[in-house]
C-alpha positions in Angstrom: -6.1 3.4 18.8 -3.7 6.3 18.7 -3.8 8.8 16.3 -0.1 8.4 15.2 -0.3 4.6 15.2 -3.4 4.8 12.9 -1.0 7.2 10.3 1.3 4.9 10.9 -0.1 2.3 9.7 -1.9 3.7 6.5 1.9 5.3 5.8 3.0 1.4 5.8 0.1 0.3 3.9 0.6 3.1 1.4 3.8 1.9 0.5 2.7 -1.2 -0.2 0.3 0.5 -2.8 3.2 2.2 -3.9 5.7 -0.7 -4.9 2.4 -2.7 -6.1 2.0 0.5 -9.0 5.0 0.2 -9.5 5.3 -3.0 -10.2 2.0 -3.2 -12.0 2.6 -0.2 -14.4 6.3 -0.7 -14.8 6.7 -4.7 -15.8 9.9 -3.9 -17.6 11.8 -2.9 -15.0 10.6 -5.3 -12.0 13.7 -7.2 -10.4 14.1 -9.4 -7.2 14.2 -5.9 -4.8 11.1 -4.7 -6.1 9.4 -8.5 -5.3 11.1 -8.0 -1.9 10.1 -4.6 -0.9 6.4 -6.0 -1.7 6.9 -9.0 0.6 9.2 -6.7 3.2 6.1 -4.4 3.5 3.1 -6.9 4.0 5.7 -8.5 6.6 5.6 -4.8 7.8 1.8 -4.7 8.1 1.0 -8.4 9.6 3.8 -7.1 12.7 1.7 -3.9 13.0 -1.8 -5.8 12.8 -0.8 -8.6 15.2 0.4 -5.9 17.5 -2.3 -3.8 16.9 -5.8 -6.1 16.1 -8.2 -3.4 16.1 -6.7 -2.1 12.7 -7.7 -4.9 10.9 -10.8 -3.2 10.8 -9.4 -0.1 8.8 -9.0 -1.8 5.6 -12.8 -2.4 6.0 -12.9 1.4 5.4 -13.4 3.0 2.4 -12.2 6.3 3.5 -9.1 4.8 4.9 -8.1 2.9 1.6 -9.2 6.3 -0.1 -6.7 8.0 2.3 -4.4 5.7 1.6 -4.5 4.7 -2.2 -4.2 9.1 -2.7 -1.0 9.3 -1.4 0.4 6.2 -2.5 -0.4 7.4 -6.1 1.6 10.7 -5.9 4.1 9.1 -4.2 4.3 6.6 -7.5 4.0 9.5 -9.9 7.0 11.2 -7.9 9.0 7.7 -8.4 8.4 6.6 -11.6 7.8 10.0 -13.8 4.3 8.6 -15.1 1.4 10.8 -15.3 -2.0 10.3 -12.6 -3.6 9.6 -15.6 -1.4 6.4 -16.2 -3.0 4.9 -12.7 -6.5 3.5 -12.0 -8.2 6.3 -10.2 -9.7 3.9 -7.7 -7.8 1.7 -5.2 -7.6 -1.6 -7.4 -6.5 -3.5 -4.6 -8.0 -5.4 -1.6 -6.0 -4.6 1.2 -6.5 -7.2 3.6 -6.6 -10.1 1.3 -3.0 -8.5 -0.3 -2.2 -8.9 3.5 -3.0 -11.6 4.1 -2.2 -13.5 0.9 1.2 -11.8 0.3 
């Protein structure tokens, strides 16, 4: 696997972490688009792992999530004004099964 399909694909996969925080730490303000984006962006990632099989293994990967999860939380800190200390510190999500149960 190339190196910029590999980034690639943890970019998508942070977003998905992103609108999930977002969703999980701002109930009051979830509508239809944020539901959407969620579902847009595991459509996003099932396209990239059926092209790509191999990265199925990366959610296996605990640095990857790490990777991952770290830049999905400043990203949602950025977006929604909250404090790091408002989000779990730890990815609380299992990637592939988000994936694959979307």
């Amino acid at each position: 696997m190339g190196k910029s399909e590999r980034r690639g694909f943890e970019g998508a996969l942070s977003q998905l972490f992103v609108h999930r925080l977002k969703w999980d730490y701002q109930p009051n303000l979830r509508g239809r688009s944020w539901e959407v984006s969620i579902q847009k962006q595991i459509g996003s990632l099932r396209k990239i792992l059926r092209e790509n099989p191999s990265f199925g293994a990366l959610l296996e990967q605990p640095d990857f999530i790490v990777d991952a999860y770290g830049d999905a939380l400043l990203d949602a800190m950025a977006e929604t004004g909250l404090d790091a200390s408002t989000f779990s510190s730890q990815c609380p999500y299992d990637a592939a099964e988000m994936i694959r149960e979307g």
